[in-house]
C-alpha positions as CSV (number, residue, x, y, z in Angstrom):
1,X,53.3,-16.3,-14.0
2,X,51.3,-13.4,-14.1
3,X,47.4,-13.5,-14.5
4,X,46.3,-11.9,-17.6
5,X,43.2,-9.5,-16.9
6,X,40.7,-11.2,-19.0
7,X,39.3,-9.6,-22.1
8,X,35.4,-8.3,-21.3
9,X,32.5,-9.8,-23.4
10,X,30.9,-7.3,-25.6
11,X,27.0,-7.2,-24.9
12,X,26.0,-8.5,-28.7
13,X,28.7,-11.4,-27.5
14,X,26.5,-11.7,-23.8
15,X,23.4,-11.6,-25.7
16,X,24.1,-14.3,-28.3
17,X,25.2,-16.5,-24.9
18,X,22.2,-16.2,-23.2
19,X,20.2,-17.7,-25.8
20,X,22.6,-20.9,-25.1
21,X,22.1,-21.2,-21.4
22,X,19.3,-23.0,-19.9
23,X,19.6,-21.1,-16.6
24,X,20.6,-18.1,-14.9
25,X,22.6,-19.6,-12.4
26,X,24.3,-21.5,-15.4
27,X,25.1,-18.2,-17.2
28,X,26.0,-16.0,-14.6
29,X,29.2,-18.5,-13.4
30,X,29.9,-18.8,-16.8
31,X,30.4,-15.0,-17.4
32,X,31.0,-13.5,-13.5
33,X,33.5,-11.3,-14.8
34,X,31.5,-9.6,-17.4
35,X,28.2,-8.4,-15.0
36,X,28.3,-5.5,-13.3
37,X,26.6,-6.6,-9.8
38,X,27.0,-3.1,-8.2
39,X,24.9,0.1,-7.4
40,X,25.7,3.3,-10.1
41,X,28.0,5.2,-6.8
42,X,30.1,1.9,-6.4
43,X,30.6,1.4,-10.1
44,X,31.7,5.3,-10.7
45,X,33.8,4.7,-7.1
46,X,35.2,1.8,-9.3
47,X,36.1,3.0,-12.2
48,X,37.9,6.7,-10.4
49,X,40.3,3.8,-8.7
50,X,41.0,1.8,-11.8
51,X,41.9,5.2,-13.3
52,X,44.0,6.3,-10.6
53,X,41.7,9.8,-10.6
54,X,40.4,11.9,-7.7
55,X,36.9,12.6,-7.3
56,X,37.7,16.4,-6.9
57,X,39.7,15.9,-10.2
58,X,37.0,14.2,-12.0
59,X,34.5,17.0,-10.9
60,X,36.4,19.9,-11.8
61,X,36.7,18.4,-15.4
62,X,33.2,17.1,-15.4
63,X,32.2,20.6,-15.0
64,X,29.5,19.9,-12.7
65,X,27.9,20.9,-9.0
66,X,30.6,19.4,-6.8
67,X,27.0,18.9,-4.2
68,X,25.8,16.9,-7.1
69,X,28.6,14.8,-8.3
70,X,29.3,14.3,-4.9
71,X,25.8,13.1,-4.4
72,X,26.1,10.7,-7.1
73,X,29.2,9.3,-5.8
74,X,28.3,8.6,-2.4
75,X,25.1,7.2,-3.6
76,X,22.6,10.1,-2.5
77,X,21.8,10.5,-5.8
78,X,20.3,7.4,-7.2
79,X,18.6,8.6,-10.9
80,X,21.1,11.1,-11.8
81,X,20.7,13.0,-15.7
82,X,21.7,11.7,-18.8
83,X,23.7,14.8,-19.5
84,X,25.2,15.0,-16.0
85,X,26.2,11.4,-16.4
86,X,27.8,12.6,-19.8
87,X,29.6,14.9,-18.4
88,X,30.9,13.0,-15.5
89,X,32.1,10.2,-18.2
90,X,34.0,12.5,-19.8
91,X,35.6,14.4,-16.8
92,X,36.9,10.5,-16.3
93,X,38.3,10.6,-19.9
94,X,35.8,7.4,-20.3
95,X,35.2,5.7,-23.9
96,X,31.7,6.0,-25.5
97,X,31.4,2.4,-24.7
98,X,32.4,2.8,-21.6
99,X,30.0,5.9,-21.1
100,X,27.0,4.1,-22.4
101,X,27.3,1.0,-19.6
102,X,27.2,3.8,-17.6
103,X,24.0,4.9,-18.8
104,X,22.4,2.0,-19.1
105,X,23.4,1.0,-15.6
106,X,21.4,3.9,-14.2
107,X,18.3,3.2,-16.4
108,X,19.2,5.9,-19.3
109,X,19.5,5.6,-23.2
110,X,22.8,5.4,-24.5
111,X,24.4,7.4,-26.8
112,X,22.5,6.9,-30.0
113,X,24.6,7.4,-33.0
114,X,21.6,8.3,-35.5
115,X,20.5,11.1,-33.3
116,X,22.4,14.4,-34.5
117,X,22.7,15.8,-30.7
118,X,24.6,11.7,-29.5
119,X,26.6,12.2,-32.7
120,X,28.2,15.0,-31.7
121,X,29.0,14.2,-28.2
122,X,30.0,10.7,-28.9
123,X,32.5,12.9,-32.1
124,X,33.5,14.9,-29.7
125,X,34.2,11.9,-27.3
126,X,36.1,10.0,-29.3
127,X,38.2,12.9,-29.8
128,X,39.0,13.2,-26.9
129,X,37.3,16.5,-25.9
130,X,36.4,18.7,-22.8
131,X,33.4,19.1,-21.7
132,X,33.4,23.0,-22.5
133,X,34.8,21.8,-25.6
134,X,31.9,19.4,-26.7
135,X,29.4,22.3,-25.3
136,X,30.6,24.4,-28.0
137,X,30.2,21.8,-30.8
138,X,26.5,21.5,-29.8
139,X,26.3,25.3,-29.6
140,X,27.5,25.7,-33.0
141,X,24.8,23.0,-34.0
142,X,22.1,24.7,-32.5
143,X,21.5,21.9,-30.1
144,X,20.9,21.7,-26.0
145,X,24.2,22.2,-24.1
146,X,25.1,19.2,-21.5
147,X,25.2,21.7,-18.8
């Protein structure tokens, strides 16, 4: 029989469970599978592998400084950009949920749907669009370019 990979909690479903637990220890065995318990470099390390990508792959579509990305990967680089982060989410072809754990894992906002500038990225995003490709769209807005 083959083990099913289970289904991750959504954080409004974590939330809701924490106001039921009495203890830490209590919650964390219950949900062990849905905390990330790793620093930002092994997460991103993580989720290139799960994907099957290369790092030089990822950084060429990322469009970033390969010293940079590099440095966030490796772990150098411990408080990276918001929009570098962006970028790097996208050169990984990663959901908006996915790109906002992300985020919030290195201590930044997540994509806000109410702010004109996240709309159009997370848009873009779900469209599955380049990064040069999303740069335009906030161009044509007359908002700040990721990179």
């Amino acid at each position: 029989k083959k083990k099913k990979k289970m289904q991750r909690k959504s954080t409004t479903e974590l939330l809701k469970e924490l106001e039921n637990f009495n203890s830490f220890e209590d919650y964390k065995n219950a949900n062990r599978d849905n905390l990330i318990d790793k620093s930002l470099s092994e997460y991103l390390c993580e989720l290139i592998s799960e994907r099957n990508l290369s790092k030089a792959e990822v950084i060429r579509e990322s469009e970033l400084n390969e010293n940079y990305a590099y440095q966030l990967f490796s772990g150098l680089k411990k408080s990276p950009q918001r929009d570098k982060l962006i970028c790097l989410s996208v050169g990984m072809g990663l959901s908006v949920e996915e790109t906002n754990s992300l985020l919030k894992l290195a201590g930044l906002l997540p994509l806000y749907p109410r702010a004109k500038r996240d709309s159009i990225i997370i848009m873009n995003m779900n469209a599955h669009k380049s990064v040069i490709e999303i740069n335009e769209a906030l161009f044509e807005e007359k908002e700040e370019t990721l990179n």
